[in-house]
Jmol script that loads the backbone (N, CA, C; Angstrom):
load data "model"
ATOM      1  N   UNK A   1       1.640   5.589  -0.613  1.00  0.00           N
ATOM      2  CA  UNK A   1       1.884   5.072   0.716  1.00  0.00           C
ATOM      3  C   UNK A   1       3.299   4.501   0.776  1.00  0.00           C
ATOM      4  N   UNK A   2       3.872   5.140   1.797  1.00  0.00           N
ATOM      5  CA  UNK A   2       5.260   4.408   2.223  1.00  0.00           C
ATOM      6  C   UNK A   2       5.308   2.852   2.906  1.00  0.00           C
ATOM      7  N   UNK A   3       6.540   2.300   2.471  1.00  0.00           N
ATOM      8  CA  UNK A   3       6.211   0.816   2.592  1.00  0.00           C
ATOM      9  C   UNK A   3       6.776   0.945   4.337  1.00  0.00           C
ATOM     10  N   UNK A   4       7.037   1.406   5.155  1.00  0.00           N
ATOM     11  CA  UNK A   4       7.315   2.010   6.579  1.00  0.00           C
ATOM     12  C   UNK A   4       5.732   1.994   7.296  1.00  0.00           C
ATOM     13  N   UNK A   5       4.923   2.707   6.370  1.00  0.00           N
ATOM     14  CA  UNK A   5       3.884   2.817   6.823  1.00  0.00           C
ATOM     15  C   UNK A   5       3.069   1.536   6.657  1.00  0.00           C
ATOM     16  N   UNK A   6       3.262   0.711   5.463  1.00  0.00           N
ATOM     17  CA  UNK A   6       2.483  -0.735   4.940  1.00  0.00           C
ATOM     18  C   UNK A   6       3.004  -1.619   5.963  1.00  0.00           C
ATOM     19  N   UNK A   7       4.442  -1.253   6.789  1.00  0.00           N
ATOM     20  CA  UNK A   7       4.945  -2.675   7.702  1.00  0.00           C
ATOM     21  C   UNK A   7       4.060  -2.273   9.058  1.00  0.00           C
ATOM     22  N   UNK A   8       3.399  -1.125   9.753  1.00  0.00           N
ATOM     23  CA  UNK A   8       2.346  -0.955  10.715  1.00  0.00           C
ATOM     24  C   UNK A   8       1.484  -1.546  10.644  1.00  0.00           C
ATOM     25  N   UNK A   9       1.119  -1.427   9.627  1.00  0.00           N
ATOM     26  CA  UNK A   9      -0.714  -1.998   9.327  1.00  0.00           C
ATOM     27  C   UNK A   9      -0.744  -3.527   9.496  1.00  0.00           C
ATOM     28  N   UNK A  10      -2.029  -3.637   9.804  1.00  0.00           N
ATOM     29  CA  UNK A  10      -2.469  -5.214  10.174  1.00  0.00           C
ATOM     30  C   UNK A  10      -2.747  -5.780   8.936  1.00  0.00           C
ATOM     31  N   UNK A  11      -3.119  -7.276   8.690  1.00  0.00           N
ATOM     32  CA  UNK A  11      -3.095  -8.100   6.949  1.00  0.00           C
ATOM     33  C   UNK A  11      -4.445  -7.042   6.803  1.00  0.00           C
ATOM     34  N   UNK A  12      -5.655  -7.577   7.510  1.00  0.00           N
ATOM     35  CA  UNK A  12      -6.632  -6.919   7.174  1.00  0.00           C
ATOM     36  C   UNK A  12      -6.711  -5.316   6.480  1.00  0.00           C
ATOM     37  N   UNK A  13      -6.248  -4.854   7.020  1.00  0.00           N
ATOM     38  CA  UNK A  13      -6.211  -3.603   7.066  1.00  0.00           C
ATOM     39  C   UNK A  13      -5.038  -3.630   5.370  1.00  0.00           C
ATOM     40  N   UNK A  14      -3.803  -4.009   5.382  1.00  0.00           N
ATOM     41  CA  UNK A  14      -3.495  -4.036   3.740  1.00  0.00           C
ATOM     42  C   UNK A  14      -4.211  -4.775   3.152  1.00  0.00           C
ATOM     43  N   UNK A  15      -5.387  -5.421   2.915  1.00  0.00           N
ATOM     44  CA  UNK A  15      -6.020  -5.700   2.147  1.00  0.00           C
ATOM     45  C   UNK A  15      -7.264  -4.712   1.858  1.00  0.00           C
ATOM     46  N   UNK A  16      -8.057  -4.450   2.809  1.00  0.00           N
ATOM     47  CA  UNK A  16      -8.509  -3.504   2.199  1.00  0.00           C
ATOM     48  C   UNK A  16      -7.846  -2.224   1.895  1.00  0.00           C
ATOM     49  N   UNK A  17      -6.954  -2.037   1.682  1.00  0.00           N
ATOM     50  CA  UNK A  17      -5.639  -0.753   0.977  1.00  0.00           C
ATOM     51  C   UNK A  17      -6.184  -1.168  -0.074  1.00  0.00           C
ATOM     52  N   UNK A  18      -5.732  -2.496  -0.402  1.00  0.00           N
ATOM     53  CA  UNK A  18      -5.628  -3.058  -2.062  1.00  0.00           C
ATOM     54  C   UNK A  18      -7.168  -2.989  -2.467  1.00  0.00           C
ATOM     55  N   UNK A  19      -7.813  -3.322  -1.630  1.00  0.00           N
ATOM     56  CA  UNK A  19      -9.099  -2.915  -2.281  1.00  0.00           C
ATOM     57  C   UNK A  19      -9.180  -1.368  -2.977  1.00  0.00           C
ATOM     58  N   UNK A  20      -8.844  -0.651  -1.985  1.00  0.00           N
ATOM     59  CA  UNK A  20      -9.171   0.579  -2.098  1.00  0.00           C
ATOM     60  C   UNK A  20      -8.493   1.456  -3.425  1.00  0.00           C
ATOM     61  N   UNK A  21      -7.089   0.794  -3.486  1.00  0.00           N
ATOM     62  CA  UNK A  21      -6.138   1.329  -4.479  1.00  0.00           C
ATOM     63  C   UNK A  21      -6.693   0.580  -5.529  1.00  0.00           C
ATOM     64  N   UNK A  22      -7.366  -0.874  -5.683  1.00  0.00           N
ATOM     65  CA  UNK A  22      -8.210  -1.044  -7.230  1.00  0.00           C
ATOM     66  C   UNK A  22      -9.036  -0.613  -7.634  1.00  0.00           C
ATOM     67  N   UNK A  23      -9.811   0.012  -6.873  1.00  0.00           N
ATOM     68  CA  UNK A  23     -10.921   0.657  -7.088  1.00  0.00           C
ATOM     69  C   UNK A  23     -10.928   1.976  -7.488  1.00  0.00           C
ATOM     70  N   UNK A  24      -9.475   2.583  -6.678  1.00  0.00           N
ATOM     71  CA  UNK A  24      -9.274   4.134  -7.243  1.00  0.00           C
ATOM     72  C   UNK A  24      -8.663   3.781  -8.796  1.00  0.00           C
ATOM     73  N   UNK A  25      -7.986   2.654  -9.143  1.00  0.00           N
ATOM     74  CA  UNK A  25      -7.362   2.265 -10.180  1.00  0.00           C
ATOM     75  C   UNK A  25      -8.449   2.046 -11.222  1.00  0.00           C
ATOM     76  N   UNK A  26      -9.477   1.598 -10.995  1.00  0.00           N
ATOM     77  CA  UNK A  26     -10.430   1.378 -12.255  1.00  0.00           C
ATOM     78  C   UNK A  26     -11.151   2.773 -12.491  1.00  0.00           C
ATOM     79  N   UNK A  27     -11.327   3.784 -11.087  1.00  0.00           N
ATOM     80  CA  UNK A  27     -11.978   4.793 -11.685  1.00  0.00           C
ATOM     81  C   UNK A  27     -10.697   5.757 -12.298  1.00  0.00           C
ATOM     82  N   UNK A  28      -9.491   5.821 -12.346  1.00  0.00           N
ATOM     83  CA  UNK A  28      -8.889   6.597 -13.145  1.00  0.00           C
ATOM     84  C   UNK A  28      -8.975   6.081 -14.550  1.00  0.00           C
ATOM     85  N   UNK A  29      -8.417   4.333 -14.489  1.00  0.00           N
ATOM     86  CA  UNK A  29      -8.842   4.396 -15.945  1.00  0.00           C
ATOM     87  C   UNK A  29     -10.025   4.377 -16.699  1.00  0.00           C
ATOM     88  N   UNK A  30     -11.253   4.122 -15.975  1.00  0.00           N
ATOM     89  CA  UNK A  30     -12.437   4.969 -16.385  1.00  0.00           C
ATOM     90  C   UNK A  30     -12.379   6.222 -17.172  1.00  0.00           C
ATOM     91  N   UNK A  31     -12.206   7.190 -16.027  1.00  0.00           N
ATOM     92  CA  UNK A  31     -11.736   8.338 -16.702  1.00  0.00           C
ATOM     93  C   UNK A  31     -10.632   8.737 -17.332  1.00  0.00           C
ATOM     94  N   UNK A  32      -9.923   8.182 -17.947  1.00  0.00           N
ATOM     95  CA  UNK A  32      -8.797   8.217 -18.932  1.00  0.00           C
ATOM     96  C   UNK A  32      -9.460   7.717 -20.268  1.00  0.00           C
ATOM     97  N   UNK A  33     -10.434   7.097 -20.367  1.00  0.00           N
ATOM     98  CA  UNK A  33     -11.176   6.362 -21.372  1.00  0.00           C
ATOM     99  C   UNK A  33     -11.836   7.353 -21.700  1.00  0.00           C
ATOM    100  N   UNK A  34     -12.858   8.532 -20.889  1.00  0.00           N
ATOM    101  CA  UNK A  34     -13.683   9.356 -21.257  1.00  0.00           C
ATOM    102  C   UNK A  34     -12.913  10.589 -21.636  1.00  0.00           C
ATOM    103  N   UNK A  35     -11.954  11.107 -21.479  1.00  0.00           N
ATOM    104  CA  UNK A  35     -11.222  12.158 -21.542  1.00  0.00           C
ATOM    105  C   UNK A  35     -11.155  13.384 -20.257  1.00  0.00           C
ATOM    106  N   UNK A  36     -11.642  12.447 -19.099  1.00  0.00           N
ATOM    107  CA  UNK A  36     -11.770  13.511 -18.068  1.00  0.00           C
ATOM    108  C   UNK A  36     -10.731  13.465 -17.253  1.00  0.00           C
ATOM    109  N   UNK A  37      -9.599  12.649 -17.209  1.00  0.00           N
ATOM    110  CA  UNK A  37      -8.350  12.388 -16.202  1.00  0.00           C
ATOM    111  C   UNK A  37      -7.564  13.484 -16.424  1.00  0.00           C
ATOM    112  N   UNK A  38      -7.295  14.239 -14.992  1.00  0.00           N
ATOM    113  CA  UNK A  38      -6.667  15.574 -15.208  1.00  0.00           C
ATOM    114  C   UNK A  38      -5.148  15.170 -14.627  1.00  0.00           C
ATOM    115  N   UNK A  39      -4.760  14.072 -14.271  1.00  0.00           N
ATOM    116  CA  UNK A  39      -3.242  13.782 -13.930  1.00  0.00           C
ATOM    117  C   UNK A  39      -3.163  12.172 -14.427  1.00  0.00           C
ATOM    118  N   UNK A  40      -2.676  11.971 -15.450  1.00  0.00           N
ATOM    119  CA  UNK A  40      -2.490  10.192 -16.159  1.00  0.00           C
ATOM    120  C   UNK A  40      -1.163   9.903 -15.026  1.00  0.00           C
ATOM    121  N   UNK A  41      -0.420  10.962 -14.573  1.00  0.00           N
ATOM    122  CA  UNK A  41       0.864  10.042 -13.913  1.00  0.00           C
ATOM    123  C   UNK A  41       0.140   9.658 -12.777  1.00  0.00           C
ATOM    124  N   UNK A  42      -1.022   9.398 -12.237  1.00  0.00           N
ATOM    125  CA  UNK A  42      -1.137   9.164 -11.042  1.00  0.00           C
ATOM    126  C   UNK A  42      -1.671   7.705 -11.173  1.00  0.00           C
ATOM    127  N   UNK A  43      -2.231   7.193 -12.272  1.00  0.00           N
ATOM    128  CA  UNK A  43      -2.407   5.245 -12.624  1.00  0.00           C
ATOM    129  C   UNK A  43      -0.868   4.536 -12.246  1.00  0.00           C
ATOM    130  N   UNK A  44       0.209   5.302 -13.031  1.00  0.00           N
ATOM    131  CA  UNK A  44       1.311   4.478 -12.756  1.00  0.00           C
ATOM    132  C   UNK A  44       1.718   4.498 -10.794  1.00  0.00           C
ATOM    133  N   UNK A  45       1.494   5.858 -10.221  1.00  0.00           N
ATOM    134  CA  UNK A  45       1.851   5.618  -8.699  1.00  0.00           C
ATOM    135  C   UNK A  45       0.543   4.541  -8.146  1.00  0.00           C
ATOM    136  N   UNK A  46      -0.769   4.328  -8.243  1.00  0.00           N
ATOM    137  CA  UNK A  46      -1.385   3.497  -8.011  1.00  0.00           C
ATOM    138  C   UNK A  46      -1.223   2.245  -8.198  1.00  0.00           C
ATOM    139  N   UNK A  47      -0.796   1.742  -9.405  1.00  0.00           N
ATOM    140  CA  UNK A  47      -0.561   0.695 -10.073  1.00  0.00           C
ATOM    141  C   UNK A  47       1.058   0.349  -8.771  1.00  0.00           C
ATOM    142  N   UNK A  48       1.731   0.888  -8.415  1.00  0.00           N
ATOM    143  CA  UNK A  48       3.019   0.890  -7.972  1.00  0.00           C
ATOM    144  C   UNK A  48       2.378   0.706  -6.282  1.00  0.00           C
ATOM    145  N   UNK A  49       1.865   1.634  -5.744  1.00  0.00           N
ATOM    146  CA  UNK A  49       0.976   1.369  -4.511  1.00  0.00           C
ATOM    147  C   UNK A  49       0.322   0.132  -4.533  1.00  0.00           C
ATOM    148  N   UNK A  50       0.058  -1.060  -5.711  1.00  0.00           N
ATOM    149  CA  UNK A  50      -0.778  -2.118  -5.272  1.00  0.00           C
ATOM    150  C   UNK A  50       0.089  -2.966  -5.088  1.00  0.00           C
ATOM    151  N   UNK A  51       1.466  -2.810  -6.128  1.00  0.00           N
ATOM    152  CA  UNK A  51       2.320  -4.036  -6.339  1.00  0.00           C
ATOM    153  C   UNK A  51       2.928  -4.025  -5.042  1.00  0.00           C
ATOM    154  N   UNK A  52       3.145  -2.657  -4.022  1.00  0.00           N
ATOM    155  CA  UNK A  52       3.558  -2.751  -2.852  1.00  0.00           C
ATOM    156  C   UNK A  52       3.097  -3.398  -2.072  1.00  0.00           C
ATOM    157  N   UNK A  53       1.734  -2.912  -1.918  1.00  0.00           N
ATOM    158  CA  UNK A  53       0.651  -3.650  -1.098  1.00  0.00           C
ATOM    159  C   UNK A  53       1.060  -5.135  -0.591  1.00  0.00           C
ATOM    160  N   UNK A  54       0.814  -5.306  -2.042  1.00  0.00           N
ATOM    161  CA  UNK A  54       0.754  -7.417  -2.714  1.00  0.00           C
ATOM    162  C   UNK A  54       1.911  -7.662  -1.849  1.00  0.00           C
ATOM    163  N   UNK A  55       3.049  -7.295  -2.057  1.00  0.00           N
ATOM    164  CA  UNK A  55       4.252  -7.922  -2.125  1.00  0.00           C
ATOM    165  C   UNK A  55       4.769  -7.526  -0.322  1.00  0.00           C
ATOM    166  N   UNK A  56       4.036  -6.409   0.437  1.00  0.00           N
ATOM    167  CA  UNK A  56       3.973  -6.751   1.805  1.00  0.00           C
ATOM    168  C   UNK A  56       3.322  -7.595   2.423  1.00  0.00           C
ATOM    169  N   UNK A  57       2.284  -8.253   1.855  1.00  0.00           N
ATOM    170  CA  UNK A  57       1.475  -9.305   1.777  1.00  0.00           C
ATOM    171  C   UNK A  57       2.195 -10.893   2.113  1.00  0.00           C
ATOM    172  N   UNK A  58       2.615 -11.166   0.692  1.00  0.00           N
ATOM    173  CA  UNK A  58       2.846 -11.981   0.142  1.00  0.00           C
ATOM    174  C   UNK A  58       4.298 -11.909   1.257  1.00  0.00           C
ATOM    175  N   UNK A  59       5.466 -11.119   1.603  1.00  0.00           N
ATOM    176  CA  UNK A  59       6.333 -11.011   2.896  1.00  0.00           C
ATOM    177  C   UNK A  59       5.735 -11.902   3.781  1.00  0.00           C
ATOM    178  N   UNK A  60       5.171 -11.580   4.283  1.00  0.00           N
ATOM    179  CA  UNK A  60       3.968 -11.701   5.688  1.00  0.00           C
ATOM    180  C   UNK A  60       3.573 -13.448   5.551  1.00  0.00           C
ATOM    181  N   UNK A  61       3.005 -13.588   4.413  1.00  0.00           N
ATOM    182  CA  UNK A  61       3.012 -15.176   4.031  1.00  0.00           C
ATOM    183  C   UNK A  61       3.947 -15.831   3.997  1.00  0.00           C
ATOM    184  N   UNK A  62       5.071 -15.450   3.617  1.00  0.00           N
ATOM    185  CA  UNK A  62       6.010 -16.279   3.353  1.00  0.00           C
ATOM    186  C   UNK A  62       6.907 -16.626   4.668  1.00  0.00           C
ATOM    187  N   UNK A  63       6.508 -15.321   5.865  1.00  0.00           N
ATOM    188  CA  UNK A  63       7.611 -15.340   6.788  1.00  0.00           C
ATOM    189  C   UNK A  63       6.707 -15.798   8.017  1.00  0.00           C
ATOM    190  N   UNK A  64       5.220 -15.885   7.436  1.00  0.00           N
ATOM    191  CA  UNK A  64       4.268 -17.044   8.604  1.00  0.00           C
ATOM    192  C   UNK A  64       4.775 -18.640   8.204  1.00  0.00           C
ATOM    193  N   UNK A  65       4.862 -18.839   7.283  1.00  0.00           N
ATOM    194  CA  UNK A  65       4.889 -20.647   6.502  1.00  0.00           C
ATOM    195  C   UNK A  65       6.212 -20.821   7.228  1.00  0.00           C
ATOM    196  N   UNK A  66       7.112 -20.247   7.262  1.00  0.00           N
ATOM    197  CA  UNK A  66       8.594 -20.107   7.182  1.00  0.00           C
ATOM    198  C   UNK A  66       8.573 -20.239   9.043  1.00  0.00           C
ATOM    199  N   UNK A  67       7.909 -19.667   9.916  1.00  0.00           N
ATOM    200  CA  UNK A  67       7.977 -19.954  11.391  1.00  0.00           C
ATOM    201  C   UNK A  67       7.454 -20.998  11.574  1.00  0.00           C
ATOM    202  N   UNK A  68       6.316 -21.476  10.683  1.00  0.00           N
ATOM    203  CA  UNK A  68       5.626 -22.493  11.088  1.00  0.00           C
ATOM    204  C   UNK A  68       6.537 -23.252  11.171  1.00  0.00           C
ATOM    205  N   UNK A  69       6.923 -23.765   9.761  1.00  0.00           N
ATOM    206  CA  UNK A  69       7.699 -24.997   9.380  1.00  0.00           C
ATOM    207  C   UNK A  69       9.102 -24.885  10.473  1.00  0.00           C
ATOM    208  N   UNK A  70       9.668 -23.850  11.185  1.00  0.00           N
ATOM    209  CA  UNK A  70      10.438 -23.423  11.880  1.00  0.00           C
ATOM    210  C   UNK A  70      10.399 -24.214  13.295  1.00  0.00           C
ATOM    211  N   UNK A  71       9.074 -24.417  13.990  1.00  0.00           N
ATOM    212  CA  UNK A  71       8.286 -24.682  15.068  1.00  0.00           C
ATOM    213  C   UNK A  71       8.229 -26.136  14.935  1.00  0.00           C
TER     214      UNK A  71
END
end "model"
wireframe off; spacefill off
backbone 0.3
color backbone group
């Protein structure tokens, strides 16, 4: 996911992303454990898709506190 596309979305809505991208994240490394993962580069773009997630997040927090205290 493009971070273009992460600045559309509502908090709700990137949070359950992050849900969604941990969950695809535990079943790859699931299957990396069993020997059934047919693409390993795709944990590191997931793993990279959450830290995005977080950190449009964590934007969003910082630039609500930041109007408040502004007000």
């Amino acid at each position: 996911m493009k971070t273009s596309e992460m600045k559309d979305l509502a908090d709700s809505d990137l949070m359950e992303k992050v849900k969604e991208a941990r969950a695809e994240l535990f079943n790859l490394r699931f299957q990396l454990a069993t020997g059934q993962l047919d693409n390993p580069g795709r944990i590191k773009v997931v793993k990279k898709d959450i830290a995005r997630l977080l950190t449009e997040l964590r934007v969003r927090e910082i630039r609500a506190s930041r109007d408040a205290a502004a007000s």
